[in-house]
Structure formats: structure tokens, C-alpha cells
Residue, then its C-alpha position, 0 to 999 in steps of 0.5 A: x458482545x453480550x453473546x460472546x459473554x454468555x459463552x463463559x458464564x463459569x468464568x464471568x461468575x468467579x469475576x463478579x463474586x458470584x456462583x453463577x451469572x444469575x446471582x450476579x447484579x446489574x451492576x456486577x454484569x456492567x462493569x464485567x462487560x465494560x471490562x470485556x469490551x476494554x480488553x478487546x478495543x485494547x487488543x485492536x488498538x495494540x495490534x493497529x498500532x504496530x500494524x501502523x509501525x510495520x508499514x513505516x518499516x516498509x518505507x524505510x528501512x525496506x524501499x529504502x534498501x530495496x532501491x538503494x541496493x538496485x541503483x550504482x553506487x554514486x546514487x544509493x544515498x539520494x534514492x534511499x533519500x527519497x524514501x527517507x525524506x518522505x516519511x517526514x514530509x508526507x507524515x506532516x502533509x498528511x496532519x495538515x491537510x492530507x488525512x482530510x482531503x481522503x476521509x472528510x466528508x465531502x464530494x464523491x471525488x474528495x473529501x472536505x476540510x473537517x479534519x484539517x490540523x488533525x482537528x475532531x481528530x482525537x481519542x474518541x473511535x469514529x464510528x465510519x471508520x473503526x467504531x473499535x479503534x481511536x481515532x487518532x490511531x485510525x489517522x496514524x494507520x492511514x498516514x502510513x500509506x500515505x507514506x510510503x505511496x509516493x516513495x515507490x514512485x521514485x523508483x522510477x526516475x532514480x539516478x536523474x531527477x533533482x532532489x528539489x524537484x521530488x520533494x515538490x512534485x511529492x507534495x503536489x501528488x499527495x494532495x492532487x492525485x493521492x488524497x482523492x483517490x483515498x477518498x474515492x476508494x475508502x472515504x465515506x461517500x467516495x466514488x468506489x468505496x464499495x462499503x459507503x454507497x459508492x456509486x461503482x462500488x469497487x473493493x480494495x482491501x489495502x490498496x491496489x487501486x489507491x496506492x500500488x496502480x497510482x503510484x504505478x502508472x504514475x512511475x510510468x509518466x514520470x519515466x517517460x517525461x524524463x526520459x531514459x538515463x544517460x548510457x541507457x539501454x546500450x551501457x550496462x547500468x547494474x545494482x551496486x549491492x543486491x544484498x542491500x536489496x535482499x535485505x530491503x525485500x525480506x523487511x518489506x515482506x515482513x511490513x506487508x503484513x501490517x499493510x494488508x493483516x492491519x487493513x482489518x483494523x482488528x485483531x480477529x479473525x480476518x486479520x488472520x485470514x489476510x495475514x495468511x493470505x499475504x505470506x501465500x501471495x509472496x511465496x507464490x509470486x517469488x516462485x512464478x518469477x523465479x521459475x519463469x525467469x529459470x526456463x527462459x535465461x537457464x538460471x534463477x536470479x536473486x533479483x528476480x526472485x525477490x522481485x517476484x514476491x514483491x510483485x505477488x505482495x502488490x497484488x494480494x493487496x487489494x484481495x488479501x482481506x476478501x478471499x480465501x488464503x489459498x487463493x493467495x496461491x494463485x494470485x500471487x502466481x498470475x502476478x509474479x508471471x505478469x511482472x516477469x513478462x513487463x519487466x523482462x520482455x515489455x519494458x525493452x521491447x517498448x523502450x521506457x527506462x523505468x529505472x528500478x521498475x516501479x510500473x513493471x511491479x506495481x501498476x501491473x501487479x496492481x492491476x493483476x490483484x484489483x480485477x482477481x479480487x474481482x473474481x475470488x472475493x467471497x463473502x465467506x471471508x468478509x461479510x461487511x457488505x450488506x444488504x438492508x435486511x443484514x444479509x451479507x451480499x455476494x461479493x465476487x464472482x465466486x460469489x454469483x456476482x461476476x458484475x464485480x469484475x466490470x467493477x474492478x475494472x472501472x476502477x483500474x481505469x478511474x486510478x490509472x487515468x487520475x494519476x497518469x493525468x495529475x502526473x503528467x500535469x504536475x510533473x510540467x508545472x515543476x518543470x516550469x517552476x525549478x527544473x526536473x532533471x539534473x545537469x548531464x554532468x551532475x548525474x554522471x558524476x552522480x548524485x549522492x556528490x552533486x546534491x548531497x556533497x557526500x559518499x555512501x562508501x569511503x574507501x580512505x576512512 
């Protein structure tokens, strides 16, 4: 700070009244540098803060639109229902209980109860996390992930799981696999967290492995558990409205940059080369589909295109804060064709109805960016890790340090094993407790009507 300070001594003179900073006093110089150091937790708080806003967004109105468009129309409200009713119910899980469980101190599986009831969580920075932020305001960013981690799983089993069972098996997998995943990857002392002595130190800027692999593999068990729709594959089951979904893709695109530019957790420079990071990505995934999608069926769609760059979003993820923009180019590509190859070849070869594709798009284009991070981090980009003479360590292969990738690897298999393990777990003891799948007659008269007694379009109004 004082460095910075001394860049601008013209500057700092006309403040304190003086010439030049060798006339000013001791006093003076204080209270200009407490004024600087303001201005600059200020600018990082304001800038996490609608990071924090942005990433909501994505939730609702953009998953919420996103599948809301791609289900038939006597589903739409239920499946934009999920994403709503989760931004209140994992916003209250996560205050009670959830935000300790993943940054508590605690195990190196997961975190303990200090902070439960938000309490110790107030205004003051805390200096594991973000020295330059509140604490509060660090609780609130994280809240949102937690958010809208849950409700990509449900695309997965839209159109047939009953609304009692979502909110239940949600509750239980926010705190079972979620909050000590979280923990693992970002939690002080956590397994993987790379920057906290983990054990197998893996890097996840914004949430490869904690949010798009759990919530991925975890669609996957769910989709098999439940079993595929009624008329599925051999009845056409189409998007009722792609617009919806168009809009929904372009409001998640803009969110992103919350989730990965925010994931700095300040407004410098590296948020400006994750922010750069993010937009080449999606650019990029939504051209490899479209592409790829062109030379097999002869014509682009709009639904491939914009699953493409969801897809090249997923997997900037973990990277978009530790490699240079332009490799966002490349990453983003592997991801969009990747995904292509799951969803439109794989997933009909093997036979699962993952209904809106949720493992197709984020558990492989997850996995696609955790080990590519593992290749082009560099810490020429992020120089957070250190060794213990304040040298920054060599991060990816890039790098000289082609171990990262075995790393990388540990961690796709730790978070797809934990979430397709508490999954498949979790989704038997709902099962037990009230039943995971409507009636067959419920879900052919659809369940906008049999859960919800209402329509999304009203022909007589």
C-alpha cells in the first residue's frame, strides 16, 4: 500500500495541504493512507457484491428460463419452480448451518459449527478468506453458489420427480455432499484446497469440482434412479419454447462473469483476466458445438449453439482465474466439442434420459476444465501460491509442473465419487420417506396442473 502510495506523491501533497510528501506529518500521511486503503476495500466490496448479484441472476431469471423453455409446456412452471423455490431454500439452509459446515474449521472432509446462525459472521474481513472484504459480504458471494448448485441438478429429473421430493433430496444434498465438498476445495484445512495446506492440493477457481462435477454426476444418478420419461426415446419429447431458453442462456452468460471475474474477490487485475477468460470460453464452446453440430446434422441449431457455450462457460470455471485469457479459446473448444459428443451421440447410445442434459454439459464439461487447468495454469496469471521464501510456485504444467494434472484428476474422481455416492444414497432414503416419482397420470397430464393447479399459458384469458 505504502508502494502504491508513493507512485503519486504530487497527488498525495495537494491532499494533506502540503508541497510535497516530505513536509507533510505523520498524521497527515495516516489519514491519507486510511483514506486510500477505504477507497480500495470499498471498490472490492461494491464489485463482490454485484458479483454476488450477477450469480443469483444466473439461478433465476437464467436456469430458470433456460429449462423452463427446453421442457413441454405443461412442465415450464414446475421446472422454472425448482430454480426458484431454491434460491430460498438453500439462501436459509446455507445461514443456518451450510456456510459453516464448507468454511468452518474443522476435518479435512468438513468444516465445523463456528459459524453457524451466521454467528462471528459480521463486518469485520476475515483474513482466511478475503482480508479485503466483510465477512458478511464473503458469506453472501458463497451463498450464491450454493444457490444455484442444486438447481442444475434439476434438470436432470424434470418433467417426473415430485415437488416434495426435490425440496427434501436438495436439503439433504446441500448439506451431505455440497457443503463438504465446499470445504474440501475452498475451506481452510479442506483436502484439496491447494492455497491451505491441503493434502492433494487441486485448484478450482469458481467451481468446476464443487459446483458443475457434483451437480453433474449427481444429475446422472438421479436420471438413472428414476428412470427415463414416459414415451422416451421412441415419442418426440421437444422444447416448448427455445426463445425462453435463449433468453435464459444470454442472462446465464452475463451472470458468469460474476461467478468466475467475482471469484477474485477483488476488483484488479485478476479479475480482469478471469473476466476475459470467461467471455473467450463461451465464445468458443458455442462455436466448437455449433460447428460440430453443422458438419454432422447439415444445419446449426439454436439449441446447440447455446448449449455450446454454456458448455465452454462450465469449463473456464475452475481455470478462468489461473490461465491466460487466450487459453480460454481452447478450453472453452475441448469443452463445446466434448459435450456435443456426450449429449448427441453418448447419452442415445447408452440409454439414460437425463431430460435437459445437466451431466452432458456440466459433469463433463466440468471435468473437461478441472484437468485443462491442470495443463495451463500459470502462475504468471495468479501468484497466490507460495513457497516459504514468498516465491510464487509453478502452478500447471505450463509451468514445469505436469504433477498438477494427476492432481486435477484426484479431484474429478474425489467429487464425482462423493456426489454420486451421497446421491444415490440420499435419493433411497427420500424414496422411503415420500416417494420420488409422480403418478404416471400426473406426469402425463403434467405437472404445472398435478402439483401446482395452474397453467403457464392460458388460452381463455
Amino acid at each position: 500500500m505504502l508502494r502504491k502510495a508513493a507512485r503519486y506523491p504530487i497527488y498525495i501533497g495537494l491532499l494533506s495541504g502540503c508541497a510535497f510528501p516530505s513536509q507533510m506529518s505523520a498524521a497527515s500521511h495516516e489519514a491519507i493512507m486510511d483514506a486510500i486503503r477505504a477507497a480500495e476495500l470499498s471498490a472490492h466490496n461494491s464489485w463482490v457484491l454485484i458479483s454476488a448479484a450477477l450469480v443469483l441472476m444466473m439461478t433465476g431469471p437464467g436456469l430458470a428460463l433456460f429449462y423452463g423453455g427446453l421442457v413441454r409446456k405443461k412442465n415450464v412452471l414446475g421446472t422454472m419452480m425448482h430454480s426458484f423455490c431454491l434460491m430460498a431454500v438453500a439462501s436459509v439452509l446455507w445461514a443456518v448451518i451450510g456456510y459453516s459446515l464448507a468454511f468452518a474449521e474443522g476435518s479435512p472432509l468438513v468444516g465445523g459449527l463456528k459459524y453457524a446462525l451466521l454467528r462471528d459472521v459480521g463486518m469485520e474481513p476475515n483474513p482466511t478468506y478475503a482480508a479485503g472484504l466483510p465477512h458478511l459480504t464473503f458469506m453472501a458471494f458463497q451463498m450464491m453458489f450454493a444457490v444455484i448448485t442444486p438447481a442444475l441438478i434439476s434438470g436432470a429429473f424434470a418433467e417426473r420427480m415430485k415437488f416434495s421430493a426435490m425440496l427434501l433430496f436438495m436439503v439433504l444434498w446441500l448439506l451431505v455432499v455440497y457443503s463438504p465438498l465446499a470445504h474440501m476445495v475452498w475451506g481452510s484445512g479442506g483436502l484439496l484446497n491447494a492455497f491451505s495446506g491441503g493434502l492433494i492440493p487441486c485448484l478450482d477457481f469458481a467451481g468446476g469440482t464443487v459446483v458443475h462435477i457434483s451437480s453433474g454426476v449427481s444429475a446422472l444418478v438421479c436420471a438413472l434412479v428414476l428412470g427415463k420419461r414416459l414415451g422416451y426415446p421412441h415419442e418426440p419429447i421437444r422444447p416448448h419454447n427455445l426463445p425462453l431458453s435463449v433468453a435464459g442462456a444470454c442472462l446465464l452468460w452475463i451472470g458468469w462473469f460474476g461467478f468466475n471475474a467475482g471469484s477474485a474477490l477483488s476488483s484488479g487485475g485478476l479479475a480482469a483476466s478471469a473476466f476475459v477468460a470467461t467471455q473467450l470460453g463461451a465464445a468458443s464452446g458455442a462455436l466448437a458445438w455449433m460447428l460440430a453440430e453443422w458438419a454432422h446434422n447439415k444445419k446449426p441449431s439454436t439449441l446447440g449453439a447455446i448449449t455450446g457455450a454454456v458448455a465452454g462457460l462450465v469449463a473456464i470455471t475452475p481455470a478462468a482465474g489461473f490461465v491466460f485469457p487466450i487459453h480460454g479459446l481452447i478450453i472453452g473448444a475441448a469443452a463445446g466439442l466434448a459435450c456435443y459428443l456426450m449429449v448427441a451421440k453418448a447419452k442415445a447410445r447408452w440409454g439414460y434420459d437425463d431430460s435437459l442434459d445437466a451431466f452432458g454439459v456440466h459433469g463433463v464439461g466440468g471435468t473437461v476444465g478441472a484437468l485443462l487447468t491442470g495443463v495451463f495454469a500459470t502462475r504468471a496469471v495468479n501468484a497466490g501460491l507460495v513457497d516459504p521464501s514468498g516465491a510464487a510456485l509453478p502452478l500447471g504444467w505450463i509451468d514445469g509442473n505436469a504433477v498438477q494434472l494427476l492432481r486435477q484428476l484426484f479431484g474429478v474422481l474425489v467429487a464425482s465419487a462423493l456426489a454420486a455416492a451421497g446421491t444415490a444414497i440420499l435419493l433411497r432414503l427420500v424414496d422411503w420417506l415420500v416417494g420420488l416419482r409422480v403418478d404416471p397420470e400426473d406426469e402425463i397430464r403434467g405437472l404445472d396442473l398435478a402439483l401446482h393447479g395452474e397453467e403457464a399459458y392460458s388460452l381463455e384469458s
